[in-house]
C-alpha positions in Angstrom: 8.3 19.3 8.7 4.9 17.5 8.1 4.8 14.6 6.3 2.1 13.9 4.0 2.1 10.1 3.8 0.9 9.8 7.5 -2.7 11.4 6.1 -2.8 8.5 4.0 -2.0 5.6 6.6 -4.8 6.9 8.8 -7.1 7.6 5.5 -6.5 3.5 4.9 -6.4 2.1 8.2 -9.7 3.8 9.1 -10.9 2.2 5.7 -10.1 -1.2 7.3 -11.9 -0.4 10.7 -8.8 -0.6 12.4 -7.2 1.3 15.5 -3.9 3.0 15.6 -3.6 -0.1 18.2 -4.9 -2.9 15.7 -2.6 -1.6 13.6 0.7 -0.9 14.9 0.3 -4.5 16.6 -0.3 -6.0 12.8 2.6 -4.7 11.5 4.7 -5.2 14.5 5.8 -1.5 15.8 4.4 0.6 19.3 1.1 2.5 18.9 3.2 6.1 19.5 5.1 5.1 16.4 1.6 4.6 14.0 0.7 7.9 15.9 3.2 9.8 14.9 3.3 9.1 11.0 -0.4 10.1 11.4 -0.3 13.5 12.9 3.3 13.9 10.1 5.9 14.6 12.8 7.3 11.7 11.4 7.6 9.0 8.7 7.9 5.2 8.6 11.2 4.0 7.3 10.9 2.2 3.6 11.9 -1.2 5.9 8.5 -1.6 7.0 6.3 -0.1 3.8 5.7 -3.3 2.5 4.3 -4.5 5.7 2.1 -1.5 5.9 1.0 -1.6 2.0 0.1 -5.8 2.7 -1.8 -4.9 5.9 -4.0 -1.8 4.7 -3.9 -3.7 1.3 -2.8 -1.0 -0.9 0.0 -0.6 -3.7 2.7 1.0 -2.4 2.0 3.9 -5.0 -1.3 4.3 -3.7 0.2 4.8 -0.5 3.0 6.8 -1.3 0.6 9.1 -3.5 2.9 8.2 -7.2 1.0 8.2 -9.9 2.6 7.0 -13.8 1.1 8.8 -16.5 -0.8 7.0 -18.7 1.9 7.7 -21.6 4.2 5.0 -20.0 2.3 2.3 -20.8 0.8 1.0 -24.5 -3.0 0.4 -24.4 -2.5 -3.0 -24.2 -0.6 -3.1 -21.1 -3.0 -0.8 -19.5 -5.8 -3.7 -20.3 -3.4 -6.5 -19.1 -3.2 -4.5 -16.2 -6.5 -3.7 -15.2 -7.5 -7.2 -16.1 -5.3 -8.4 -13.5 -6.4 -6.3 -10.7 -10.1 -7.3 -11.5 -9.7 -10.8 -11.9 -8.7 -12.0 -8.3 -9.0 -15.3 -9.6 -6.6 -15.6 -12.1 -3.3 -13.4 -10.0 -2.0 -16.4 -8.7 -1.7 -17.8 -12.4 -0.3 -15.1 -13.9 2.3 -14.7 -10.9 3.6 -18.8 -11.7 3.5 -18.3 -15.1 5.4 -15.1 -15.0 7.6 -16.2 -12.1 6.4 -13.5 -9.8 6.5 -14.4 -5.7 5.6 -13.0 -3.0 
């Protein structure tokens, strides 16, 4: 079997000038293992996805390659949304006032 998600590891991590090395050191597994997600003989257990969606700093349905439809959100969550993702600023705000933490 040849997973898909391993293209999209390597796809970010390259993004983020960083070596299967760099990598697998940042988010605390052996090179071989980072090596073998990327060529899809294997792929990483969900344990360690959030480490490798905060490290290549992308959301894990980015990574995972899950996309909502539009339909399943009203317009004005779609604006609250992309507001938030623009305005760097202002995340840490909304994540106290809505109780969100990391």
């Amino acid at each position: 079997m040849n997973y898909e998600i391993g293209g999209r590891i390597a796809k970010y991590r390259k993004a983020k000038n960083l070596s299967q090395r760099e990598f697998a050191k940042l988010i605390g597994v052996s090179n071989t293992r980072v090596s073998n997600w990327e060529q899809g003989s294997h792929r990483p257990d969900v344990d360690i996805l959030s480490d490798i969606c905060n490290t290549l700093e992308v959301s894990p349905s980015e990574l995972l390659d899950i996309h909502l439809s539009a339909d399943e959100f009203t317009e004005k969550e779609i604006r609250i949304i992309n507001a938030y993702r623009t305005r760097k600023d202002m995340q840490k705000a909304v994540d106290t006032l809505l109780n969100i933490n990391d």
